[in-house]
N, CA, C and O atoms as a GROMACS GRO file, in nm:
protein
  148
    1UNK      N    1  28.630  -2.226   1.333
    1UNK     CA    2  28.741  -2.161   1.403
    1UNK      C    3  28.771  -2.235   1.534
    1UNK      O    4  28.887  -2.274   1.546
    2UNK      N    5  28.692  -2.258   1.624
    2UNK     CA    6  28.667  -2.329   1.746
    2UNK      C    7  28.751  -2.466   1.703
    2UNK      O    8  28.859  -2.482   1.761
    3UNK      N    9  28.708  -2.569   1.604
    3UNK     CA   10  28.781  -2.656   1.553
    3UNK      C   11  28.911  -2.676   1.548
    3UNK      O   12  28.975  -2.770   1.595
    4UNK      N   13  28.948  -2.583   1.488
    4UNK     CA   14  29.083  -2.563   1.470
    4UNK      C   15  29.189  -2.531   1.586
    4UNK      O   16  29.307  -2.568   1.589
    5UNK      N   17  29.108  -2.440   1.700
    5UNK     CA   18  29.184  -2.440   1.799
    5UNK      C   19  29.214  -2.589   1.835
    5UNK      O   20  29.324  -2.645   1.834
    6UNK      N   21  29.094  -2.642   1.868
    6UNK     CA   22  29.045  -2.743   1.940
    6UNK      C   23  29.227  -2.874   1.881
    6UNK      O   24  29.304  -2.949   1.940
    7UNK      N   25  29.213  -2.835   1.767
    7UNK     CA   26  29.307  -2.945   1.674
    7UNK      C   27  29.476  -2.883   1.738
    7UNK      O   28  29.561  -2.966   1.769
    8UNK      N   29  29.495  -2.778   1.747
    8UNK     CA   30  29.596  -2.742   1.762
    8UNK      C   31  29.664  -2.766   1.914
    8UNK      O   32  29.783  -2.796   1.926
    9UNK      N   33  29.565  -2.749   2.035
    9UNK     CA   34  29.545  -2.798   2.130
    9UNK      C   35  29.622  -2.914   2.121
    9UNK      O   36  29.744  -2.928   2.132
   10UNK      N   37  29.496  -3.031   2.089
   10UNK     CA   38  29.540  -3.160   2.047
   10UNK      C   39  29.661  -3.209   2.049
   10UNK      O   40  29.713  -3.283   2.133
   11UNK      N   41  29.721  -3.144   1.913
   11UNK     CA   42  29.874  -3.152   1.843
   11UNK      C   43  29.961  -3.093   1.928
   11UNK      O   44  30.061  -3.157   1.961
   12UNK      N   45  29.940  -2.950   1.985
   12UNK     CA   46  30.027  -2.946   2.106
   12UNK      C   47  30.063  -3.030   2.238
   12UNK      O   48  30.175  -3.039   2.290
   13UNK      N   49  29.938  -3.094   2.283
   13UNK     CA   50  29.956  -3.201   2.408
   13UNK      C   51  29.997  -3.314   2.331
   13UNK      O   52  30.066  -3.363   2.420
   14UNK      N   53  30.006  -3.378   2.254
   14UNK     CA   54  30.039  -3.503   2.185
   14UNK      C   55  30.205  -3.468   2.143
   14UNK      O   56  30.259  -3.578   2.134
   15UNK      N   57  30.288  -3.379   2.119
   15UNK     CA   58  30.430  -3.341   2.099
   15UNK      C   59  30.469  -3.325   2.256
   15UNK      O   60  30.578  -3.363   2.298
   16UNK      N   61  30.388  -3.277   2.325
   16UNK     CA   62  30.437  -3.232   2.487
   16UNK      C   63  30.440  -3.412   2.511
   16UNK      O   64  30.539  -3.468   2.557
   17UNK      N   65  30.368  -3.452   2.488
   17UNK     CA   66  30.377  -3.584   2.550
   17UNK      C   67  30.486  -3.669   2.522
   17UNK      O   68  30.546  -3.732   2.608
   18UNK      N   69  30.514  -3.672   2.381
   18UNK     CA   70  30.567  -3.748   2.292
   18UNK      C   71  30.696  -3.702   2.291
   18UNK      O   72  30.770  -3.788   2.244
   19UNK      N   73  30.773  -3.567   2.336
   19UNK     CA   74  30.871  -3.507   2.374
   19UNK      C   75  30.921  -3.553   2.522
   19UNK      O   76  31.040  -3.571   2.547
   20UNK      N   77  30.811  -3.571   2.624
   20UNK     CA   78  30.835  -3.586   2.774
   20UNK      C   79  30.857  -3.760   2.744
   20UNK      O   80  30.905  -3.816   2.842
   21UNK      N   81  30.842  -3.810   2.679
   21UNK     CA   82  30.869  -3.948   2.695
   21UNK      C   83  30.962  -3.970   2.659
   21UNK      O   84  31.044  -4.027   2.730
   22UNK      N   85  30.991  -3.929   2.512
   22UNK     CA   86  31.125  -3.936   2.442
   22UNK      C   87  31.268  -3.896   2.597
   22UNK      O   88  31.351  -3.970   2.649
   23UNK      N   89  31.239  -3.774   2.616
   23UNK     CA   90  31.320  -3.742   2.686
   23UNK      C   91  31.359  -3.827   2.839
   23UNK      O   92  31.466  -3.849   2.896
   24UNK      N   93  31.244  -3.853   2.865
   24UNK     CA   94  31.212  -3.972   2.985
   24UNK      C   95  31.286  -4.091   2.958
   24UNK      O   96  31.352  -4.139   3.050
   25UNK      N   97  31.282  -4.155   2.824
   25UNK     CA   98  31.358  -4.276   2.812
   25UNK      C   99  31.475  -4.299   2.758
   25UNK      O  100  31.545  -4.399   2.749
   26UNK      N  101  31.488  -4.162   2.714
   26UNK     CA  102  31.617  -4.150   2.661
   26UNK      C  103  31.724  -4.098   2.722
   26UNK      O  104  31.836  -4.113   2.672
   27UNK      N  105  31.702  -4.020   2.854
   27UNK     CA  106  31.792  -4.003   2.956
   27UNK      C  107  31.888  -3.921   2.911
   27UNK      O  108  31.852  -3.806   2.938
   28UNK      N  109  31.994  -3.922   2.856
   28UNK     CA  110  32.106  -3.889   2.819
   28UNK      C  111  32.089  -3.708   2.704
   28UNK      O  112  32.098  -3.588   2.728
   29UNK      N  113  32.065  -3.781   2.603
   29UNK     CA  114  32.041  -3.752   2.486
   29UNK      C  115  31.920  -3.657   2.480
   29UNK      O  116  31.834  -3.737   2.444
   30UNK      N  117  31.857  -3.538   2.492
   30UNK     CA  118  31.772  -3.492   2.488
   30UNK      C  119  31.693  -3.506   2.322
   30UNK      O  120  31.579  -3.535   2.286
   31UNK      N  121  31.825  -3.470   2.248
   31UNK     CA  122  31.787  -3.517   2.095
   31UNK      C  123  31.863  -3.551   2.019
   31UNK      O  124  31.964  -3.499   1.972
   32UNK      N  125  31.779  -3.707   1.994
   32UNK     CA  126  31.883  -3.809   1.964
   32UNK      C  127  31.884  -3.728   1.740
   32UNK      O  128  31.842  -3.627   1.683
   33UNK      N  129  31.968  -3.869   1.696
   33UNK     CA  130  31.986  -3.879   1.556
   33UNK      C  131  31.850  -3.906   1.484
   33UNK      O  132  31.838  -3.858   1.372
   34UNK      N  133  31.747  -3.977   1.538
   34UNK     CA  134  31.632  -3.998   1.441
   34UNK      C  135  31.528  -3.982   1.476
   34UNK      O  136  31.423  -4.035   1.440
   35UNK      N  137  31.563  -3.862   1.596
   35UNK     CA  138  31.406  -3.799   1.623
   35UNK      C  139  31.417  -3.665   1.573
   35UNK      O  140  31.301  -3.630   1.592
   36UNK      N  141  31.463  -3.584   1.531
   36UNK     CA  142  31.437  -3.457   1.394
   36UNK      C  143  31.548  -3.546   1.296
   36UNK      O  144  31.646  -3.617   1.317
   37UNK      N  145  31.477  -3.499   1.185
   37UNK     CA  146  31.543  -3.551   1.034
   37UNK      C  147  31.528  -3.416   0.964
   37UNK      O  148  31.563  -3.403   0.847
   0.00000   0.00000   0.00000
């Protein structure tokens, strides 16, 4: 059970990140054409 938090955690800071950058370099566009499909 602990695990699983532990993973979800994870996957949450890794989208927070991966969202704050996107958005960071992309300036304009919060969401572009080929970042959700």
């Amino acid at each position: 059970m602990k695990k699983k938090i532990m993973i979800t955690v994870a996957s949450l800071a890794a989208l927070g990140a991966a969202v704050a950058g996107y958005l960071h370099f992309s300036g304009r566009t919060p969401f572009g054409h080929s970042y959700f499909r």
